[in-house]
Rosetta silent file (secondary structure, phi, psi, omega in degrees, C-alpha in Angstrom):
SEQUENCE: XXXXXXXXXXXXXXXXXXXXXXXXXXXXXXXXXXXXXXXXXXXXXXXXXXXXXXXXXXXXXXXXXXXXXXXXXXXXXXXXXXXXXXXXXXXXXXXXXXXXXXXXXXXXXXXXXXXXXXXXXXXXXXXXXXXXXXXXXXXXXXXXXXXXXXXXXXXXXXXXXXXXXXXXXXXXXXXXXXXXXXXXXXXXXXXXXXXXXXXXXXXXXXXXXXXXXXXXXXXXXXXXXXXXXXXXXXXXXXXXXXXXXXXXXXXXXXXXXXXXXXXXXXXXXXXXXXXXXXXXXXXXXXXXXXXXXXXXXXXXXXXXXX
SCORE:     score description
SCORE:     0.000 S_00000001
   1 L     0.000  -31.771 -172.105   96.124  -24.527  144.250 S_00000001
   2 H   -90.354  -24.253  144.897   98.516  -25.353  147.622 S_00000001
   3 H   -48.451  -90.231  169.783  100.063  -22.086  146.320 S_00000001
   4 H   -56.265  -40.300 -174.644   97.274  -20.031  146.488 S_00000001
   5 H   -32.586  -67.283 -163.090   95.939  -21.477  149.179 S_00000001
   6 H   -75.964    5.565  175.374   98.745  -20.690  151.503 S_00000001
   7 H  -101.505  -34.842 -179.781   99.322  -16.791  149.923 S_00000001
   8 H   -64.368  -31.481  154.893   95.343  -16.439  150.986 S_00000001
   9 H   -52.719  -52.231  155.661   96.583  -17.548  154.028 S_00000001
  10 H   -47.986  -49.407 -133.817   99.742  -15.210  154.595 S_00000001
  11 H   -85.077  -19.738 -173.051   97.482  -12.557  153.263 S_00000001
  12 H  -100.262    7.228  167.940   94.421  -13.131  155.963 S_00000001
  13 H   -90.224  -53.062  178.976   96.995  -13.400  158.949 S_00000001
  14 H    -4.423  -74.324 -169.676   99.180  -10.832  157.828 S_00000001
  15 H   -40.209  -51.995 -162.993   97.129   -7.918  159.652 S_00000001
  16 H   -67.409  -11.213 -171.280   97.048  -10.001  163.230 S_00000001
  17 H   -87.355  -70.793  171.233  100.886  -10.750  162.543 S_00000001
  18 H   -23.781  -74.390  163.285  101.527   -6.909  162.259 S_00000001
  19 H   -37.367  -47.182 -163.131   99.246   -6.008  165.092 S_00000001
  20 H  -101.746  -19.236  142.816  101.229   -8.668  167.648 S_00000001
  21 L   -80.000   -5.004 -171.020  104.574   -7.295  166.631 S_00000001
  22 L  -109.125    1.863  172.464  104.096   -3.707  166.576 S_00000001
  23 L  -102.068  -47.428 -164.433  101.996   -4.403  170.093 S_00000001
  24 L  -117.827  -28.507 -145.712  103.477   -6.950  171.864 S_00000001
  25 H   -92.818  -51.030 -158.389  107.016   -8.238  170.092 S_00000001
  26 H   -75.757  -34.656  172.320  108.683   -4.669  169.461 S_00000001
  27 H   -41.848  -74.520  174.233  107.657   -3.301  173.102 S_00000001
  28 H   -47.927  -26.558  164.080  109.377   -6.176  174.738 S_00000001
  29 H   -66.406  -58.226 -141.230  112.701   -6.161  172.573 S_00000001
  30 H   -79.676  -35.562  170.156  112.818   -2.544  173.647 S_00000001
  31 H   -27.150  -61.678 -150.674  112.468   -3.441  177.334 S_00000001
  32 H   -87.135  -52.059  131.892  114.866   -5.643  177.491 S_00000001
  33 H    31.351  -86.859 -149.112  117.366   -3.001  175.256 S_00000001
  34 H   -54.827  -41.751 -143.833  116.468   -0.332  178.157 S_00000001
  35 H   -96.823   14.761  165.936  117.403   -2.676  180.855 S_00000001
  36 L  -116.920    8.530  169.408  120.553   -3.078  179.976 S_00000001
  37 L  -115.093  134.615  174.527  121.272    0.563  179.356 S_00000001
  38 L  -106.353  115.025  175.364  121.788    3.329  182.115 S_00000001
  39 L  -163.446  149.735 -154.700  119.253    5.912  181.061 S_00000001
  40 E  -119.357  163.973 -178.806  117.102    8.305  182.629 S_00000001
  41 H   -71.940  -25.407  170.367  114.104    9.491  181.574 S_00000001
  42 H   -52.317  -43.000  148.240  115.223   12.533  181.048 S_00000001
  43 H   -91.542   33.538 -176.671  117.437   11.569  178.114 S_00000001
  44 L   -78.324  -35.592  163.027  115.180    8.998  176.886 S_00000001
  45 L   -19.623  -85.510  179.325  114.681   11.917  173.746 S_00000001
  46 L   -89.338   45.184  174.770  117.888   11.632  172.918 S_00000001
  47 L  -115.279  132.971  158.944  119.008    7.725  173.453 S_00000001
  48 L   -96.989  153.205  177.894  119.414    5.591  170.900 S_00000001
  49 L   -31.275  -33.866 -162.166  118.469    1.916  170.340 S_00000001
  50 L  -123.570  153.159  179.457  122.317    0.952  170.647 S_00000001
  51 L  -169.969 -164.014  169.081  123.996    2.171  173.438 S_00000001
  52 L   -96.998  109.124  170.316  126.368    0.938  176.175 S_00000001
  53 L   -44.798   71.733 -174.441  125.507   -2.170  177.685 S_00000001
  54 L  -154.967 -175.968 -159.495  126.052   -4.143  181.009 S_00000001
  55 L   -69.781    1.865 -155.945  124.863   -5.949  183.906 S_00000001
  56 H   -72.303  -18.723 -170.033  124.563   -2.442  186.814 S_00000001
  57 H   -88.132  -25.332 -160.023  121.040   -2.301  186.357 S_00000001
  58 H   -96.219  -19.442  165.714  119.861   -5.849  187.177 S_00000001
  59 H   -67.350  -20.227  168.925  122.835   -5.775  190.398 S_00000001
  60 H   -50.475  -42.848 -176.966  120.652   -2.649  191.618 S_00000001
  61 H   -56.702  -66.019  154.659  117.956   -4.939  191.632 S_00000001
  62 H   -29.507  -65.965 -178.840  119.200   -7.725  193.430 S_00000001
  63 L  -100.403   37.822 -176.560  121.074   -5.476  196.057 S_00000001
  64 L   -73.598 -166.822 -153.096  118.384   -2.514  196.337 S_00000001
  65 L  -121.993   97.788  178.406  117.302   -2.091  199.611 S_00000001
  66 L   106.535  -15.236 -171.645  113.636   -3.836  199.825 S_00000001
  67 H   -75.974  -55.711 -169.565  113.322   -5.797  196.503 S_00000001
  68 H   -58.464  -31.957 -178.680  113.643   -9.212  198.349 S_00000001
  69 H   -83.291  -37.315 -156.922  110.784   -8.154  201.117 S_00000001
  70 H  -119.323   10.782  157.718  108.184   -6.851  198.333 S_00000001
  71 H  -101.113  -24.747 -171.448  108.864  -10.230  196.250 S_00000001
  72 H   -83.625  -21.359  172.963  108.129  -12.008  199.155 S_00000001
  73 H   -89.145  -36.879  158.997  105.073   -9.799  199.531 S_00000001
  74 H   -10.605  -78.134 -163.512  104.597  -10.376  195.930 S_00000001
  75 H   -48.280  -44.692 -170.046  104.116  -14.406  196.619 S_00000001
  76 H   -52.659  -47.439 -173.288  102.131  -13.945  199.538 S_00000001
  77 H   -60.410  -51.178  179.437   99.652  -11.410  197.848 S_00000001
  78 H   -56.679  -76.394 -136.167   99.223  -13.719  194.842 S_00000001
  79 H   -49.373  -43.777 -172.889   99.052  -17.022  196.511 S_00000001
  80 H   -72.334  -23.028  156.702   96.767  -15.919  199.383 S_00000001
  81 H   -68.696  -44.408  167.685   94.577  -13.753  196.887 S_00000001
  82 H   -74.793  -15.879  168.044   94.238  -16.961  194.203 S_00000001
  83 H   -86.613  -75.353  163.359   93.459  -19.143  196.882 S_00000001
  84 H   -14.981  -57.301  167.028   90.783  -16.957  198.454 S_00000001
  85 H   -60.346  -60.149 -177.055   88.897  -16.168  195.072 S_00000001
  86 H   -42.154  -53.654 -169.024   89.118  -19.725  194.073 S_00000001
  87 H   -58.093  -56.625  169.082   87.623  -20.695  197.223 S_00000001
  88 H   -54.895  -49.612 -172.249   84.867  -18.048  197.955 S_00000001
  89 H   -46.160  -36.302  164.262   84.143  -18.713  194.066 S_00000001
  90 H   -63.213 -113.170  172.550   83.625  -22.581  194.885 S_00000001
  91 H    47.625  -71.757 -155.879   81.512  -21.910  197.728 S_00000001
  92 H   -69.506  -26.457 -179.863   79.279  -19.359  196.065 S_00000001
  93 H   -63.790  -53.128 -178.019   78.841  -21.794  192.956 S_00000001
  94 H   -70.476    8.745  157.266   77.602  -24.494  195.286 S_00000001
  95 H   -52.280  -78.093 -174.021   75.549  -22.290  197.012 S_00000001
  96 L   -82.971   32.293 -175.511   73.695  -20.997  194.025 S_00000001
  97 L  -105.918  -12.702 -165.011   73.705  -24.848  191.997 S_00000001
  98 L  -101.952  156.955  177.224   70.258  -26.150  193.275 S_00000001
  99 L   -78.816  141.515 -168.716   67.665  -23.986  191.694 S_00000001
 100 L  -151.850 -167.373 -163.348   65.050  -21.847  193.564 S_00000001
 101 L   -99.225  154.568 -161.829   62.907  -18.617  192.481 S_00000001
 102 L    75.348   10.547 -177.054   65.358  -15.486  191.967 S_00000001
 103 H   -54.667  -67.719 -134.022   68.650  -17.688  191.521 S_00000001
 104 H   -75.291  -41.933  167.386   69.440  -15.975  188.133 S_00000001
 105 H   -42.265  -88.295  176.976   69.125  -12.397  189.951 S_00000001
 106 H   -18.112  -37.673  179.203   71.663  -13.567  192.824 S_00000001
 107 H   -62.752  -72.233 -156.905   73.920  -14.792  189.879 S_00000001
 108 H   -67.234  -14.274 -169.421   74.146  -11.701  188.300 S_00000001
 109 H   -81.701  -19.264 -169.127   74.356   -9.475  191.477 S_00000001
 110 H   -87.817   -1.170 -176.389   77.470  -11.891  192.205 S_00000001
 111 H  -131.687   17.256  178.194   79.445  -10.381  189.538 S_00000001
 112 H   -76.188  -29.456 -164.540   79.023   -6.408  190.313 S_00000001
 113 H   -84.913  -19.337 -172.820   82.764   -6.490  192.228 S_00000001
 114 H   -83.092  -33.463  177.598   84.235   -8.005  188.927 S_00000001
 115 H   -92.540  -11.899 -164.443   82.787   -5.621  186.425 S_00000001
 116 L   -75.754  142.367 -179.446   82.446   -2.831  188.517 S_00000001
 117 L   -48.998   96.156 -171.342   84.980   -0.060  187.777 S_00000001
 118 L   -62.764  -11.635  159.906   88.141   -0.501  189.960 S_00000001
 119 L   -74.076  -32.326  160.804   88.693    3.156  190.882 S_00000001
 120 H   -44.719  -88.752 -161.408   85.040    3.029  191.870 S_00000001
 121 H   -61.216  -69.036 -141.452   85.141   -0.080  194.034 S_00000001
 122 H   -58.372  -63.829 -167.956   88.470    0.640  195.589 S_00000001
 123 H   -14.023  -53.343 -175.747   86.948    4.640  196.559 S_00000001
 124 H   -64.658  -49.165 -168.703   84.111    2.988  198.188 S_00000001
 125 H   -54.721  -36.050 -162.184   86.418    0.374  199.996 S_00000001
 126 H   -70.934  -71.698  165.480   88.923    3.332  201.045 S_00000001
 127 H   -10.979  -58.109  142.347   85.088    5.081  202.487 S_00000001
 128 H   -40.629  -63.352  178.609   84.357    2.209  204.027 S_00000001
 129 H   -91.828   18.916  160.172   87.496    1.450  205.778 S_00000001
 130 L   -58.413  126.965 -150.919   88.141    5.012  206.992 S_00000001
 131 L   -77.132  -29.149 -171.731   89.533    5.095  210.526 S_00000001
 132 L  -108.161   -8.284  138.601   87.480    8.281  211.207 S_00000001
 133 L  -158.811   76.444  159.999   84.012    7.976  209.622 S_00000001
 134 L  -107.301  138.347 -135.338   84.034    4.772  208.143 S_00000001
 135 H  -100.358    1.759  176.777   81.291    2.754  208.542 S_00000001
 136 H   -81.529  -46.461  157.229   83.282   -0.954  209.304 S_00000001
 137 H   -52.743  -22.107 -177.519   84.919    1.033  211.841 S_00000001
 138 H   -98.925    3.279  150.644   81.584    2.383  213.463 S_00000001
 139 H  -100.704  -19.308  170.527   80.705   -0.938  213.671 S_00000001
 140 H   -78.739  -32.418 -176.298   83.291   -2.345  215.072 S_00000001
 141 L   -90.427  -23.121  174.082   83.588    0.264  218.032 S_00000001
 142 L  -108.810    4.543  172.736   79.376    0.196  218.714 S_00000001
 143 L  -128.641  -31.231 -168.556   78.593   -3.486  217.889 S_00000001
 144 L  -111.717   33.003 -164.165   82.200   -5.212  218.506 S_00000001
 145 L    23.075   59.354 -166.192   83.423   -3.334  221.097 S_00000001
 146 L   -98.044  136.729 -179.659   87.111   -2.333  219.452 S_00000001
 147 L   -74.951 -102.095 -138.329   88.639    0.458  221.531 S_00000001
 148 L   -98.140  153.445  158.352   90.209    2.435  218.818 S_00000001
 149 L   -65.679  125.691  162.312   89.690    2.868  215.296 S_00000001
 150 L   -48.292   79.722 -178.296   91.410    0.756  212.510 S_00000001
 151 L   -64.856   66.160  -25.069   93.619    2.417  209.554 S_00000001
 152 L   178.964  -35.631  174.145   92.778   -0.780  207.956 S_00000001
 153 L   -85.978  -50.290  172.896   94.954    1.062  204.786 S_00000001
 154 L  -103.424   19.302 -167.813   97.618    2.666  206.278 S_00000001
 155 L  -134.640   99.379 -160.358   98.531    0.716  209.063 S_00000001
 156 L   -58.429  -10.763 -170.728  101.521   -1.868  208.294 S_00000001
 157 L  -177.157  140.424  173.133  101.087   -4.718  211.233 S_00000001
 158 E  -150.747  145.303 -175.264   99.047   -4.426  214.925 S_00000001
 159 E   -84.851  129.985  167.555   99.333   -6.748  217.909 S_00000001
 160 L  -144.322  125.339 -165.560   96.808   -9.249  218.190 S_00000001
 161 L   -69.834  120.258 -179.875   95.906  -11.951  221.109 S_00000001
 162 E   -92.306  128.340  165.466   95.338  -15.403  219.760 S_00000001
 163 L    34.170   45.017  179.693   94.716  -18.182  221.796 S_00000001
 164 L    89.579  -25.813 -142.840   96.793  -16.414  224.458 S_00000001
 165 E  -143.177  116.890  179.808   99.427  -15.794  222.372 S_00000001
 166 L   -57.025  150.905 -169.828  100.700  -12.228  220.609 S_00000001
 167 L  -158.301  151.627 -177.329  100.904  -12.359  216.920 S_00000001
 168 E  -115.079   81.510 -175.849  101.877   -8.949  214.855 S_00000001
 169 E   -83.787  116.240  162.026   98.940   -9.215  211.976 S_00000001
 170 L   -41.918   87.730 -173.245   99.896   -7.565  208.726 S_00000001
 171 L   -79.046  -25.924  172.919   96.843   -5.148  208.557 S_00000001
 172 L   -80.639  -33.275 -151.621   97.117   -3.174  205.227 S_00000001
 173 L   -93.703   29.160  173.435   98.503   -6.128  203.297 S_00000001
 174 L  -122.527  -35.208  170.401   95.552   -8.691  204.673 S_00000001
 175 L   -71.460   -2.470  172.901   92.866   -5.720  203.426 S_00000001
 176 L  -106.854  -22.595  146.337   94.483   -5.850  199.968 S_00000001
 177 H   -41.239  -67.777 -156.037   94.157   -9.743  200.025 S_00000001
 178 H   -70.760  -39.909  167.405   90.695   -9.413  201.103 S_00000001
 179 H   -92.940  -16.049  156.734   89.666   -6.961  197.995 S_00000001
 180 H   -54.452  -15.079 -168.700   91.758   -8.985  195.545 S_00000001
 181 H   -91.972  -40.855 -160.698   89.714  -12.132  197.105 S_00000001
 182 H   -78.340  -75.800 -155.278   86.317   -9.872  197.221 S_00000001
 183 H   -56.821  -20.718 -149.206   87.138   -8.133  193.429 S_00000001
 184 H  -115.849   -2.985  178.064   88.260  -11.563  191.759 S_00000001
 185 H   -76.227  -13.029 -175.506   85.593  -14.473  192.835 S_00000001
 186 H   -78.594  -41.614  177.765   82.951  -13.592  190.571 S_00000001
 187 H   -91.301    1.803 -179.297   85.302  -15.128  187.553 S_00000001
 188 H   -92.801  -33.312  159.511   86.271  -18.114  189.627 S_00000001
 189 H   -50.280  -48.920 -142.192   81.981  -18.329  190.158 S_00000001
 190 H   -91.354  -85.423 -155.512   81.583  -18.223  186.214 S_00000001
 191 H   -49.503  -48.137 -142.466   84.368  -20.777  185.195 S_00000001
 192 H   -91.014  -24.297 -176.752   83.605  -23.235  188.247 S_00000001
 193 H   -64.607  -64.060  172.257   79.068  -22.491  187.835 S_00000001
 194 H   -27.182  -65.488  129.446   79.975  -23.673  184.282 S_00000001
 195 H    -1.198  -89.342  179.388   81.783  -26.552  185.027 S_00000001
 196 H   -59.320   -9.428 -166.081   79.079  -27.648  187.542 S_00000001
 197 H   -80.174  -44.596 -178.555   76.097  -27.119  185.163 S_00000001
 198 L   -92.928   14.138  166.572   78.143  -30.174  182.868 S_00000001
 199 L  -104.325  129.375 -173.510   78.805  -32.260  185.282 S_00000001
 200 L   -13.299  113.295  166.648   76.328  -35.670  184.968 S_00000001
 201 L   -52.213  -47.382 -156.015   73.497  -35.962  187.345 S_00000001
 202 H   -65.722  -16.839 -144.150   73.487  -39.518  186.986 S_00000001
 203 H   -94.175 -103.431  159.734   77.008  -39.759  188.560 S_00000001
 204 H    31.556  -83.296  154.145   75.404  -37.920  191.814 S_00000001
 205 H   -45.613  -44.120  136.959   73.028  -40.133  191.937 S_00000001
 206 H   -36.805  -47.283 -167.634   74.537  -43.501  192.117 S_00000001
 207 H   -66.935  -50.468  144.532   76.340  -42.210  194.686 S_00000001
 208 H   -21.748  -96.909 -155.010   73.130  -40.958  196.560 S_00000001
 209 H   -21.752  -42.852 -153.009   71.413  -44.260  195.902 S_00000001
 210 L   -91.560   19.554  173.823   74.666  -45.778  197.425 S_00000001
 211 L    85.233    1.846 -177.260   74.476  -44.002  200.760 S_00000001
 212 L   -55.684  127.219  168.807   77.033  -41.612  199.856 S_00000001
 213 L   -67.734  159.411 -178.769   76.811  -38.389  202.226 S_00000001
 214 H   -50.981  -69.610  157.512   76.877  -34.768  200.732 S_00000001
 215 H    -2.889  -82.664 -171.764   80.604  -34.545  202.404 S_00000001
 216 H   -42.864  -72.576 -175.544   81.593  -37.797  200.378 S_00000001
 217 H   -44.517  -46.867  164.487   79.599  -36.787  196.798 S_00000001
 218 H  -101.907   23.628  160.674   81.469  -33.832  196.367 S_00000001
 219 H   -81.137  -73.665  166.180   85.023  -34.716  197.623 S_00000001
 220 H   -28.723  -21.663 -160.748   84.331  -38.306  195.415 S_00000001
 221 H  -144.932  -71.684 -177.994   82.190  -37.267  192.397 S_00000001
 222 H   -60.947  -50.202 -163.895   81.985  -33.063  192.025 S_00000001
 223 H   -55.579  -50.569 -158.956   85.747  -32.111  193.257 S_00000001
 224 H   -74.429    6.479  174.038   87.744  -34.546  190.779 S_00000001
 225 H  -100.884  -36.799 -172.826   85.286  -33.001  187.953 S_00000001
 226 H  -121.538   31.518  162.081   86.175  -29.518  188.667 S_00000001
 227 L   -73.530  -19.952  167.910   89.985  -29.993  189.516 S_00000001
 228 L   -75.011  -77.231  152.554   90.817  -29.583  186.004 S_00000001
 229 H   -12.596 -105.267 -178.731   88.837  -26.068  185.681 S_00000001
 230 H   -22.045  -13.950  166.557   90.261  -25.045  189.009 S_00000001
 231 H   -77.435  -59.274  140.990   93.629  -25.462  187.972 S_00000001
 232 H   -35.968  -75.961  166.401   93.281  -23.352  185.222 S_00000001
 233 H   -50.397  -47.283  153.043   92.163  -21.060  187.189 S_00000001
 234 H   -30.501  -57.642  163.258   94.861  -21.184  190.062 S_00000001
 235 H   -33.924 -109.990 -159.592   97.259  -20.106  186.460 S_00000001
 236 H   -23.077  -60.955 -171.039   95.402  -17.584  185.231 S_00000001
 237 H   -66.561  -73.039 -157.749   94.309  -15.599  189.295 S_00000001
 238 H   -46.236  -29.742 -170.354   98.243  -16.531  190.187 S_00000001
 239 H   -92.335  -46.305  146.909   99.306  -14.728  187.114 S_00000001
 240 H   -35.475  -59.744 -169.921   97.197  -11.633  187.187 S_00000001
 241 H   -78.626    5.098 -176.208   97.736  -11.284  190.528 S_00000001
 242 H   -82.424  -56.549  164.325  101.200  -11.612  190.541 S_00000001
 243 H   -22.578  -45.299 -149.352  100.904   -8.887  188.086 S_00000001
 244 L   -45.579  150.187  161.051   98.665   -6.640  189.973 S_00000001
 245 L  -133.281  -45.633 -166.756   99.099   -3.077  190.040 S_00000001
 246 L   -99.066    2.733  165.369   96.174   -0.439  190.174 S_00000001
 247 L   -68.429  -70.546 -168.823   93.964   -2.262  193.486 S_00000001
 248 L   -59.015  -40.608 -178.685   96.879   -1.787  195.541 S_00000001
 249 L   -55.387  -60.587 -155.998   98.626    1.740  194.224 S_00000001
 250 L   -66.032   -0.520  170.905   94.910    3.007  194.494 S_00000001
 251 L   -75.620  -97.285 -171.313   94.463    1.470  198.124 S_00000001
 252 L   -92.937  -20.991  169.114   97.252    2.249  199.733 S_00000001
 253 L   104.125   34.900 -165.999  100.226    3.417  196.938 S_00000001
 254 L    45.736   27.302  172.687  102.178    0.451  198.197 S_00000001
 255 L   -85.610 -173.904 -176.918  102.767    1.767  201.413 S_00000001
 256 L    41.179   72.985  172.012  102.097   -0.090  204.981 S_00000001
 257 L    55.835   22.049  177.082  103.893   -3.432  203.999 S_00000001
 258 L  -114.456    6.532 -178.014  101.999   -3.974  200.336 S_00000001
 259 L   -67.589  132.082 -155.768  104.447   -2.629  198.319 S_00000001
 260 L  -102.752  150.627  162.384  104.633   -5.169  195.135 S_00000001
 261 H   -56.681  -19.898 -160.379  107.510   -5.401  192.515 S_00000001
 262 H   -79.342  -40.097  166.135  104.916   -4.176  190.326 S_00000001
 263 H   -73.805  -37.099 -164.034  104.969   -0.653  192.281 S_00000001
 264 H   -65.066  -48.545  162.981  108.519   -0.586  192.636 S_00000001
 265 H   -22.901  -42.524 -173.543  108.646   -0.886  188.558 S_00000001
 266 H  -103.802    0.861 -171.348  106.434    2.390  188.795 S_00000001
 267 H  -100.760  -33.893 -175.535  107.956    3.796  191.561 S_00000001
 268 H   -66.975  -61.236 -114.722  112.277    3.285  189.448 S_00000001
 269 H   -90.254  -49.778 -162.821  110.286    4.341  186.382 S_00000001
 270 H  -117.115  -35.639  179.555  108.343    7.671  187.307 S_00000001
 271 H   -55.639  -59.388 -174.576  109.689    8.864  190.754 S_00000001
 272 H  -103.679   22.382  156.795  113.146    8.402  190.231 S_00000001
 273 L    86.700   18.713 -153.732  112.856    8.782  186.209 S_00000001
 274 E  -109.679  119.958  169.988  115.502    5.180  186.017 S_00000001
 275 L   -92.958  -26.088 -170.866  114.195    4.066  182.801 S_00000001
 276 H   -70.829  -45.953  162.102  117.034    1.216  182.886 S_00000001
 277 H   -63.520  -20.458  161.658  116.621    0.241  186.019 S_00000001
 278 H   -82.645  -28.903  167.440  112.896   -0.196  185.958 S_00000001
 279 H   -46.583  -64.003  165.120  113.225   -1.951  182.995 S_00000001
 280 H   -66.348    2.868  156.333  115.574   -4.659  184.092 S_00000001
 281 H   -82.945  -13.616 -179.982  113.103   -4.775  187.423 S_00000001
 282 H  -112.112   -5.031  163.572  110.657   -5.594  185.115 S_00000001
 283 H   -88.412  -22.057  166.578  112.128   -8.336  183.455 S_00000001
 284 H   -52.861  -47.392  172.689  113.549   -9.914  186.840 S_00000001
 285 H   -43.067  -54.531  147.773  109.331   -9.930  187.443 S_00000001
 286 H   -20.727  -63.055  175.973  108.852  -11.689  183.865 S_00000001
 287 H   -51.108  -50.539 -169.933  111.799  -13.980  184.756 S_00000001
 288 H   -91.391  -45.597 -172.949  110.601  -15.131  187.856 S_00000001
 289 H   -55.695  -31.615 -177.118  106.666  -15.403  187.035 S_00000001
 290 H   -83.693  -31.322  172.826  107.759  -17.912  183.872 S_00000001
 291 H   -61.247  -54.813 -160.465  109.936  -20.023  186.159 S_00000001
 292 H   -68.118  -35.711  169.177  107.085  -20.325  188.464 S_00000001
 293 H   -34.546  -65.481 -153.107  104.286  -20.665  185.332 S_00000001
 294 H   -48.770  -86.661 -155.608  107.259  -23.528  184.055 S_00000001
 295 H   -64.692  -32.655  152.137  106.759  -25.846  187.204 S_00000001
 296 H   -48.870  -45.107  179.465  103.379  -25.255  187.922 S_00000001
 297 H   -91.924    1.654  165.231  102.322  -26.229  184.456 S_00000001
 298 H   -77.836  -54.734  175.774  104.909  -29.016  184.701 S_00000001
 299 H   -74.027  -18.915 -175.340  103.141  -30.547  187.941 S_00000001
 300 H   -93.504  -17.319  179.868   99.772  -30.240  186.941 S_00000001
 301 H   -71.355  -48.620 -143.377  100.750  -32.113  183.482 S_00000001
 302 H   -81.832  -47.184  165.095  102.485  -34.655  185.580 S_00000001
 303 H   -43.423  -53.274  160.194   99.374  -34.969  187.955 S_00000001
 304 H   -39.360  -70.518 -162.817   97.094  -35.374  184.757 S_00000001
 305 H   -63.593  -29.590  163.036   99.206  -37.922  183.424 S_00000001
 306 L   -55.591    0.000    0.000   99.450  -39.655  186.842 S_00000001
């Protein structure tokens, strides 16, 4: 019977077994193959599986010209995009938690930038942010007095007075933050609305009774309930966006200071045809996103256990 059992078993995995090596297992073995091979796309026809082997593609990587500046724009773009979403996404849940008439409209209207096509929303954003008849520019020069128009896309860094003090503000790569923050809060709203819908009333309410201020109740009582959730999430937004590819190429094409490893990968791979070298660029990306996954999910266990 523990015979059959476990051949009914082989036999109802089997397909999903198949599926996850002929999808996911054999792609990546070839990757990592390519990236140790110098081959161009050109002979990718005729290259075989076995070939000659060594290290030249991943020292290209290292000592290209720009890979260390667009991982550091890498870091920024995740971290400063996964923090943003998380954040507007609390916000908007605790906005929308006490109930009033039309909440459930407001909900759903909160989740048009996430479902919404992205060549769609970026077109409109690119519309929008046109230096010559866009309308965030024609408000800024007739309501906010700005002498000149903004390429808000194409325009890597402009001087700006602070307190007195000159500061050189990245301008394309803080508008590609700002629609990764704007495209991605609507799932940090879902996961964190959820969340609040299961956390007790009664807990709340002691706290009330017990003079506790609004301030207090959710640093004290809501935040450590949806620090677990949020956590998650900070994984998940850090790893996508670390990932990202088609917001930014379709903003700006990684031009004006946003260029990502993820475009250079497409930039080795179809501009200059280097299948080897984009390869091994895309496992240095791989490499470094599991180190940081490793120690992230290492600190948050240790915090849990703590």
């Amino acid at each position: 019977m523990r015979r059959s059992e476990a051949r009914a078993g082989l036999l109802l995995i089997s397909p999903t077994v198949l599926i996850v090596l002929a999808v996911v297992v054999l792609p990546i073995r070839w990757t990592v193959m390519l990236s140790f091979q110098d081959l161009r796309l050109i002979r990718l026809r005729s290259a075989g599986l076995i070939g000659e082997y060594s290290l030249d593609n991943f020292r290209e990587v290292f000592t290209s010209e720009g890979f260390w500046g667009s991982l550091m724009t890498t870091l920024v773009y995740s971290v400063a995009g996964t923090t943003l979403a998380i954040g507007l996404g609390l916000i908007a849940s605790l906005a929308l938690r006490a109930e009033f008439r039309g909440r459930g409209v407001i909900r759903a209207l909160m989740l048009l930038p996430y479902v919404a096509p992205v060549v769609a929303a970026t077109f409109v954003w690119s519309v929008m942010l046109n230096p010559q008849f866009g309308i965030v520019n024609h408000w800024g020069r007739t309501l906010l007095g700005w002498d000149d128009p903004i390429a808000f896309l194409s325009e890597g860094s402009a001087k700006a007075s602070i307190l007195g003090v000159d500061v050189e503000i990245p301008v394309a790569l803080f508008t590609v933050i700002f629609f990764e923050m704007w495209r991605s809060f609507p799932f940090a709203f879902l996961f964190i609305t959820a969340r609040l819908q299961a956390v007790p009333a009664s807990m709340e309410e002691a706290a009330r009774v017990d003079g506790a201020s609004p301030t207090q109740r959710f640093r004290h009582v809501v935040l450590p309930q949806l620090m677990p959730t949020i956590a998650v999430l900070a994984l998940l937004r850090f790893i996508w966006t670390f990932n990202n590819f088609d917001d930014i190429y379709l903003l700006t094409g990684g031009g004006a200071g946003t260029q990502m490893v993820s475009i250079r990968v497409f930039n080795y791979l179809i501009a200059r045809g280097d299948i080897g070298a984009a390869s091994a660029q895309a496992l240095v990306l791989a490499g470094i996103l599991i180190v940081l996954v490793t120690v992230y999910v290492r600190f948050a266990a240790r915090e849990e256990v703590s």
